[in-house]
Each structure stands twice: as C-alpha cells, then as structure tokens.
C-alpha positions in Angstrom: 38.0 -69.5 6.3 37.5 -65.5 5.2 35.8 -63.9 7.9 33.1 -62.6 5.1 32.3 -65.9 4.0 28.6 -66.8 4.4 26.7 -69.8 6.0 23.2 -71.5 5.6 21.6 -68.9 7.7 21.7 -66.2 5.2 20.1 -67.7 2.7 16.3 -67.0 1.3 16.0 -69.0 -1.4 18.2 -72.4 -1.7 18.7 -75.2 -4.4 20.2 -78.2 -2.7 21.9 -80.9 -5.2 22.1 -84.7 -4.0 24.2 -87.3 -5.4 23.7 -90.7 -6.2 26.8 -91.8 -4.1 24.9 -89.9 -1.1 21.3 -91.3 -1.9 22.6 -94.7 -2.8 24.5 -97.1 -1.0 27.3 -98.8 -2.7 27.5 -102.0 -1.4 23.3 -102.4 -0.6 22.4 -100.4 -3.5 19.5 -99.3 -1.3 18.8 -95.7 -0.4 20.1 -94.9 2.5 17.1 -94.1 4.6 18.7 -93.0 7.5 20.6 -90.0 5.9 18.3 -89.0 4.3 15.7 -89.0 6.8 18.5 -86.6 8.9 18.7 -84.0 5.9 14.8 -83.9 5.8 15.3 -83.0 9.3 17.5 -80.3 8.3 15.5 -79.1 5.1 12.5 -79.1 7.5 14.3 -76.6 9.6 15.1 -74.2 7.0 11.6 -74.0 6.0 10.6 -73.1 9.8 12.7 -70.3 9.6 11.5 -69.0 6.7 13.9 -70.5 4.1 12.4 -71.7 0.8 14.3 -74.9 -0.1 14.7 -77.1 -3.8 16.1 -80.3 -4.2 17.6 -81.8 -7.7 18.0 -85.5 -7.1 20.2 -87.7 -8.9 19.9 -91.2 -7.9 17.0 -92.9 -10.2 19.8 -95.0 -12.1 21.3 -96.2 -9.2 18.0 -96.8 -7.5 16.5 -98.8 -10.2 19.3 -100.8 -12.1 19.1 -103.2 -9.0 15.4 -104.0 -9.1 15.8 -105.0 -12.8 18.9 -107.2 -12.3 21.6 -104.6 -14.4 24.2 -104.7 -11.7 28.2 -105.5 -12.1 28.6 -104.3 -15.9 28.3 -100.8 -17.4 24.8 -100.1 -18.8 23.8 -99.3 -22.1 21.9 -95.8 -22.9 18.3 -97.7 -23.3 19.5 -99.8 -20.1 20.1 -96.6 -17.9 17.0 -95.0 -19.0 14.7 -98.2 -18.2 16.2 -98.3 -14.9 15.9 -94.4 -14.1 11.8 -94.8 -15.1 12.1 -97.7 -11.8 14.4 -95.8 -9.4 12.2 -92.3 -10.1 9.5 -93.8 -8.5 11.2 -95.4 -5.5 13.0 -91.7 -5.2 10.0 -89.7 -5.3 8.3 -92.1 -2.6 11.7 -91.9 -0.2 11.2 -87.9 -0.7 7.6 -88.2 0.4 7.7 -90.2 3.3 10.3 -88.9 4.8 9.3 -85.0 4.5 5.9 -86.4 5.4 7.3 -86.9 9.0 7.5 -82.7 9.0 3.7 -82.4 7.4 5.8 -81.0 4.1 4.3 -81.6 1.1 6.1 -83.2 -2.0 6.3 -82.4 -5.7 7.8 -84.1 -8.3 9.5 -82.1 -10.8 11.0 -84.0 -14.1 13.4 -81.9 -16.4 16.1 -82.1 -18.4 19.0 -79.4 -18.5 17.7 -78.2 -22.3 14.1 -77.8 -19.8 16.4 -75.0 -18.6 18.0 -73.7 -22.0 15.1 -74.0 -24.3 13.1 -70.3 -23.3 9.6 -71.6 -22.9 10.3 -74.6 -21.0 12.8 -72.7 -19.1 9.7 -70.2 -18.3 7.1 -72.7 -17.8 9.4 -74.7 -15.0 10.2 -71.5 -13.3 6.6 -70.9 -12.7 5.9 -74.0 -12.0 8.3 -74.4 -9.5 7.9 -70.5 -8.3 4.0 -71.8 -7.8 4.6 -74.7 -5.6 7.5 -73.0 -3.4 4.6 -70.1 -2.5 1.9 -73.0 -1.9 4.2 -74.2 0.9 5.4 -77.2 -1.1 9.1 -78.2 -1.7 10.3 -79.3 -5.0 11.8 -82.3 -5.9 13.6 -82.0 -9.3 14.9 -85.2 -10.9 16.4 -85.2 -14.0 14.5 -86.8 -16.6 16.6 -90.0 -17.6 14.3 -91.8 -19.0 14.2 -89.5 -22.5 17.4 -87.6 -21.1 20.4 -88.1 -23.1 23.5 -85.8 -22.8 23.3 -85.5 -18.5 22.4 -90.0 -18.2 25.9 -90.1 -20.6 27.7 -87.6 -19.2 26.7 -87.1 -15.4 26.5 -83.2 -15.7 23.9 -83.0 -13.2 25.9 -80.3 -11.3 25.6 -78.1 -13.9 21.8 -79.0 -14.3 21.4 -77.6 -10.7 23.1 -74.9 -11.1 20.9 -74.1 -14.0 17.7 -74.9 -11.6 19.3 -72.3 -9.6 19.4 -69.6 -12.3 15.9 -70.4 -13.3 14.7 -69.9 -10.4 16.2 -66.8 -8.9 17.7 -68.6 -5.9 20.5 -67.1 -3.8 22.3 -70.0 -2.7 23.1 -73.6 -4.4 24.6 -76.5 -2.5 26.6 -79.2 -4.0 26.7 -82.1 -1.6 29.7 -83.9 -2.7 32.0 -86.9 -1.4 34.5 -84.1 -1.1 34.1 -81.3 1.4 35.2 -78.5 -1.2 37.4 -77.6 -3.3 41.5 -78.6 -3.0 44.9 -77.1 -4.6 45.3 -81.0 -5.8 43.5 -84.0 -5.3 43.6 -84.9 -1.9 43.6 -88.7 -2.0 46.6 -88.4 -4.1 48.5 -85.6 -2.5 48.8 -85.4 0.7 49.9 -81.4 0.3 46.8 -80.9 -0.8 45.7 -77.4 0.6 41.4 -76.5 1.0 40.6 -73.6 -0.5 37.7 -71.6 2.1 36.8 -69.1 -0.7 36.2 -68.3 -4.3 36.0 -64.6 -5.8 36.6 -65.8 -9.0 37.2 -68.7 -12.3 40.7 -68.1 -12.7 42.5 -70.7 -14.9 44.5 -71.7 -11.8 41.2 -72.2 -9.6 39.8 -74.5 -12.6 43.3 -76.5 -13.1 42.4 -77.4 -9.6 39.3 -79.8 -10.6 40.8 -83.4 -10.7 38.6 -86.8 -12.5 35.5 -88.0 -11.2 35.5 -90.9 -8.5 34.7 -94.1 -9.4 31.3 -95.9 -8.7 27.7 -95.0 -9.5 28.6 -91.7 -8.8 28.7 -89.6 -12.2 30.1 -86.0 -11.5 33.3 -85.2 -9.7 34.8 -81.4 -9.7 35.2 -80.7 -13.5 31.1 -80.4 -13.2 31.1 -78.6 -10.0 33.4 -75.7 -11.5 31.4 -76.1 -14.5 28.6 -75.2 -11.6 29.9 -72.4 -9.9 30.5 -70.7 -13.1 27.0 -71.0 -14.4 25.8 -70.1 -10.6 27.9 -66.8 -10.1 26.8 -65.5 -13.4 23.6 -65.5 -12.0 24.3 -63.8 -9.0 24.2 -66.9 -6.8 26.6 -68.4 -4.7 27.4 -71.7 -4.3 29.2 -73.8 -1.7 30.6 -77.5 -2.0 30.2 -79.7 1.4 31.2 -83.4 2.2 27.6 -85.0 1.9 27.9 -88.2 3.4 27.9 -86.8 7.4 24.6 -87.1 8.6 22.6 -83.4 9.1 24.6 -81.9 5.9 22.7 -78.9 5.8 23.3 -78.4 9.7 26.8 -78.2 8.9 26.7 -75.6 7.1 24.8 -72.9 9.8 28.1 -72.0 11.1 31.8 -71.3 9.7 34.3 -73.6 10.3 35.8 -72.0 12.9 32.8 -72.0 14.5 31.9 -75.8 14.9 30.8 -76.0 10.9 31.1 -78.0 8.2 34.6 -77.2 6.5 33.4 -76.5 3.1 34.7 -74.0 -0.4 31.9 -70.9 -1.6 32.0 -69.2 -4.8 30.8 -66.1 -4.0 29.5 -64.0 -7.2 29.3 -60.1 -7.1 26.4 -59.4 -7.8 22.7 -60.8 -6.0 20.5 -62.8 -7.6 17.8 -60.2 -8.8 20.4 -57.4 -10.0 22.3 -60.1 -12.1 19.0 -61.4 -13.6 17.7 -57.6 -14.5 21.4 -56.5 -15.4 20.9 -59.6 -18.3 17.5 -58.3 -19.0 18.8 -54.8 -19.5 21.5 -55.3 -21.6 19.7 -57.6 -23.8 20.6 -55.7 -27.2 17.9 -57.7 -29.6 14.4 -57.0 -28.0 12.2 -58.4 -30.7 9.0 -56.0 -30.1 7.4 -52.9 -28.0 4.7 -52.4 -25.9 3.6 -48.9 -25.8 2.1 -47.7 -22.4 -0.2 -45.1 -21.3 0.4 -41.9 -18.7 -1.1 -44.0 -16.1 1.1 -47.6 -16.3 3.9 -44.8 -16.7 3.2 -44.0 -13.3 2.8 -47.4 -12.0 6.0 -48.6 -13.2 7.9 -45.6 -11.7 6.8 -46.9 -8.7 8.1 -50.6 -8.6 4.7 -51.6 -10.0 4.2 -54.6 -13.0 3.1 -53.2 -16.2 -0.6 -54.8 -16.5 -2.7 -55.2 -20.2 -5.0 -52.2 -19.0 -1.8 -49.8 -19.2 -1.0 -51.1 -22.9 -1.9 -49.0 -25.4 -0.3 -50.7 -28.6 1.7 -53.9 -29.7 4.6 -53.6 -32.3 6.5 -56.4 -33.7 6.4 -60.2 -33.3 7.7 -61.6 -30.1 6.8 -64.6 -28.5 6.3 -65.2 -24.5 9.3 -64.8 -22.4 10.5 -62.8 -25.2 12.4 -59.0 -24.4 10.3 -56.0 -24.7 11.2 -52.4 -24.9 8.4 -50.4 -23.3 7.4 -47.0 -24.2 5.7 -44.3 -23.8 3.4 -42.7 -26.2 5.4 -40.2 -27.2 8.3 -42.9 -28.1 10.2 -42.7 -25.0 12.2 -45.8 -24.0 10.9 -46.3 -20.1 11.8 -50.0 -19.4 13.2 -53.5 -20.7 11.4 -56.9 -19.4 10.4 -60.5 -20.2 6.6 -60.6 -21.8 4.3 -62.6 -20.6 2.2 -63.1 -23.9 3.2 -63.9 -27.2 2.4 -60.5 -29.5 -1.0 -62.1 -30.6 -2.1 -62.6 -27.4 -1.2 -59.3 -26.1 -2.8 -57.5 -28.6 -6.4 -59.1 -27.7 -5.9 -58.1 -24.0 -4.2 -54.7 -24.0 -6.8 -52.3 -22.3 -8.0 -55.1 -20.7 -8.4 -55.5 -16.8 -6.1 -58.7 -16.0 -9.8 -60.7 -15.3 -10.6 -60.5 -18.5 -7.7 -62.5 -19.7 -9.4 -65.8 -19.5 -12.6 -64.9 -21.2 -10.8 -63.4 -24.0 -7.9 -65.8 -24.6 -9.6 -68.7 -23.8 -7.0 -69.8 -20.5 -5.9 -68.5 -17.5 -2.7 -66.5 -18.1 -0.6 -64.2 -15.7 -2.4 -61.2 -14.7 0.5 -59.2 -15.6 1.8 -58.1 -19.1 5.2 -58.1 -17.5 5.6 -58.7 -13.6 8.2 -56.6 -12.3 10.3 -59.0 -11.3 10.9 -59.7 -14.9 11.1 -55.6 -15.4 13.9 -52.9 -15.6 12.7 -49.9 -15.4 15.3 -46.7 -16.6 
C-alpha cells in the first residue's frame, strides 16, 4: 500500500456501514452476537480516544423475515417492509446491549436516503444526529424499510451511508464488505485478480472494475460501493472498503497492511470535509435572499464568529431554512455566503434580537444562530 495512505487513527469523525451478510448469519439467520459484540469493542475504543463514531445498519430484513416465517422464496415489497418493522427492533436491542457493556448510550435513527436529499429533512437529521454525537451518544442509523422503497428494492444502502457521511460532515466512511477492497477483476473468478491499495480518483477504468453483487441476503456488492466513494470524495471524505466478517474489523484498520493491518482499498478525495462543504456553499450561484448586517456582526464574522439575529439589520427575499444567503453589509457589500437557519419570516421577527429571545418571539426553541459558522463562508 502507498506509504501516504491513512488508517483508523487519523480519523475525527467516522460513519461505519454494516451489512446484512456481516450482521446476519446465513445458515442461522440469527445475528451474529459474537461479532458484533467484538466491533462494539472496537467502536468503544475509538470513542475513548476521542473518535466520534456512526453506524448505518442494514440488516432489519434479514433479521425479521425469519421470525414471520418468509424464508426460502424472494419477498414481495409489502413482505420486506413487514419484516424490516420486526428485525428493526431486534437490531436496535443487539445495538444496545452490546454497547451497553462499554456504558455507551444508543440512539436509534430511522431515514431513508431522500431523508438525505430532500433539504429540510437532510438539515433536521444532521442536527439531530450532530446533537446526540456531542451528548456522548452514538447513532445507530437504520434505513427506514418499512415506508422505504427504492434502497429495500434495490440494496443501495452504500450509497445511503455515504450520504449519512456528507450530511454529517464526517471525515472518514467505512464500508465493511465480504470483500477486503477493491480488485482489477473479480477475485473469485480470476485468479489474476490484482488489489488495488489506493484511489485518487473515478476513472472509467477504476469503475469497470466493480463486478455483480453476491448472492444471498446480502443486497449491495461494488457497483454501490463506487457509487459510494464517489458521493463520499465529493464531500471531502474518504472512504475505505475492509473484509467485515474478521472479528475486531475496526482494529484492522489502525495500522497499514504492511504493518500487521487489515489489507483494505481508500478513496482518498482532495479536499477535507469542511473546505468541500463551504467550497459548495460558496459557489452556490442561486442564493434565494440577503441578510444585511451591521458594523458590529461585520466584525464578528471577520473573526470566525456565527452571524447571530442581533447583528441583522434587514431581511430581503424569500428563502426558506437551510436555504443560501448572501450577507451584506449596509452599504451593499457582499461579506459572506451560508446556510440560514430561519425561514425569511422567521428571521425577520428576530433580527435585532439577542438569540434568548428566539423562543418567546417564535413560539419554539430555534438555533441561537442566524447562520452558525460552520454553515458560513466568509470572503
């Protein structure tokens, strides 16, 4: 592997993505306690190091079809979804118990991949999940199969990570796969197979690479996970495909190959996850409004500050929340880009208004900032 190819250890924020040929057994159809009970182990470990860790499960098909008797045929569409509302619950109680062994709290997160399309549910999940990472808990995303349609048809839950991923700002996105990365060819077909270490970049050679999905419960196969990687390294994260099915996959993944590690393929994007998330935000050419800002949020905002409703003098236009701004000065000056976090009514009953105020004069308990500057590019 390239010398400059990253491990585990460097990452800050991580989405991990678990299969339902990992989770469930293929002969039992029972979740296989055991492995999992080794990668909470392992997810417990990147948390005591400081390491803020998600997990999109797949698996609640799989889980459930058993416990209503729809084994040995293909399912129907209304069949899959009745046994993803079972299997949910028996995933989300494996989750608990088992991170309960490390005192880690469990959250249940159910979304579907337009959750992560559609702007205001995309905005509302991120906080959400952006809120439970900083209480100390770690998210358990499962994809909502019971009203899902296009991902329960089409297994295209690798993308759905990698859009988890974007949402959320993370810098690293693991695929754990039956596969431990990516290969010229398919390797149970050609023996001259050759691993590739390291992706810089989609080329139509890399994606002629992907081969069909495996058979059995599990759904996605490397089509998906190129689909992945491209959604990933647009968003400045990287993204690493690992065999899944060792026990301690995360472990693995601490060290390089060639250092005792798992052998593995990252996509490495060029750019980090914050700089390709304002870089979008900057060059977002139809901004549907302006907030104009006085001297004294001018100065704040030169500084790395947010832009708060007691530094908005005036509202123009008719935007909606998560929305692109253009804020100027008083004078007209354009001074920055972001993502509002009030809808243009809203923002004109708070501007000049000290961030407590919000709830009194809306009615709920909004974000204390007009745009938080993470959501801010400032020119």
């Amino acid at each position: 592997m390239a010398l400059d190819a990253p491990t585990l250890l460097e990452s800050r924020r991580l989405v991990v993505k678990i299969g339902s040929a990992l989770l469930v057994d293929g002969e039992t159809r029972q979740i296989r306690r055991d492995w999992l009970d080794a990668l909470a182990d392992d997810v417990a470990a990147c948390r005591k190091r400081g390491q803020e860790v998600v997990i999109v499960t797949s698996g609640a098909v799989a889980c459930g079809r058993e416990h209503l008797g729809l084994v040995g045929r293909a399912l129907k569409l209304e069949e899959k979804q009745a046994a993803a509302a079972t299997g949910q619950i028996r995933l989300a109680h494996a989750y608990q118990e088992t991170l309960a062994r490390h005192d880690v709290t469990v959250a249940q997160v159910l979304v579907t991949l337009e959750d992560t399309e559609e702007r205001r549910r995309h905005l509302n999940a991120r906080n959400t999940i952006d809120t439970l990472l900083k209480l100390g808990a770690v998210p358990v995303i499962n994809e909502n199969d019971t009203v899902a349609t296009a991902e329960i048809r089409f297994g295209d839950n690798d993308r759905l990570a990698a859009r988890v991923a974007q949402m959320v700002s993370a810098d690293t996105l693991v695929l754990l796969s039956d596969i431990d990365g990516l290969y010229t060819a398919d390797p149970r077909k050609d023996p001259d197979a050759r691993h590739i270490p390291t992706v810089r970049e989609l080329t139509p050679e890399i994606e002629g690479m992907a081969g069909e999905p495996p058979p059995g419960y599990s759904s996605g196969g490397m089509v998906t996970k190129i689909a992945a990687a491209r959604v990933a390294l647009s968003a400045g994260c990287r993204m690493v495909i690992a065999k899944g099915k060792r026990m301690n996959p995360l472990a693995a993944l601490e060290q390089r190959p060639e250092d005792g590690g798992a052998l593995c393929t990252w996509f490495l994007p060029s750019a980090e996850p914050t700089s390709a998330r304002k870089a979008w935000i900057a060059g977002h050419v139809n901004a549907t409004g302006v907030l104009v800002v006085d001297d004294g949020a001018m100065r704040a905002l030169s500084h790395g500050a947010s832009l708060l409703p007691a530094g908005v003098s005036a509202v123009q236009g008719d935007f909606d929340r998560g929305d692109v701004v253009i804020v100027r000065t008083q004078e007209g000056r354009e001074v920055a880009r972001g993502l509002v976090a009030y809808s243009a009514d809203d923002a004109r009953k708070i501007l000049r208004h000290k961030s407590t105020e919000i709830p009194e004069i809306l009615g709920y308990q909004g974000r204390d900032e007009m745009i938080h500057r993470d959501d801010l590019v400032v020119r």
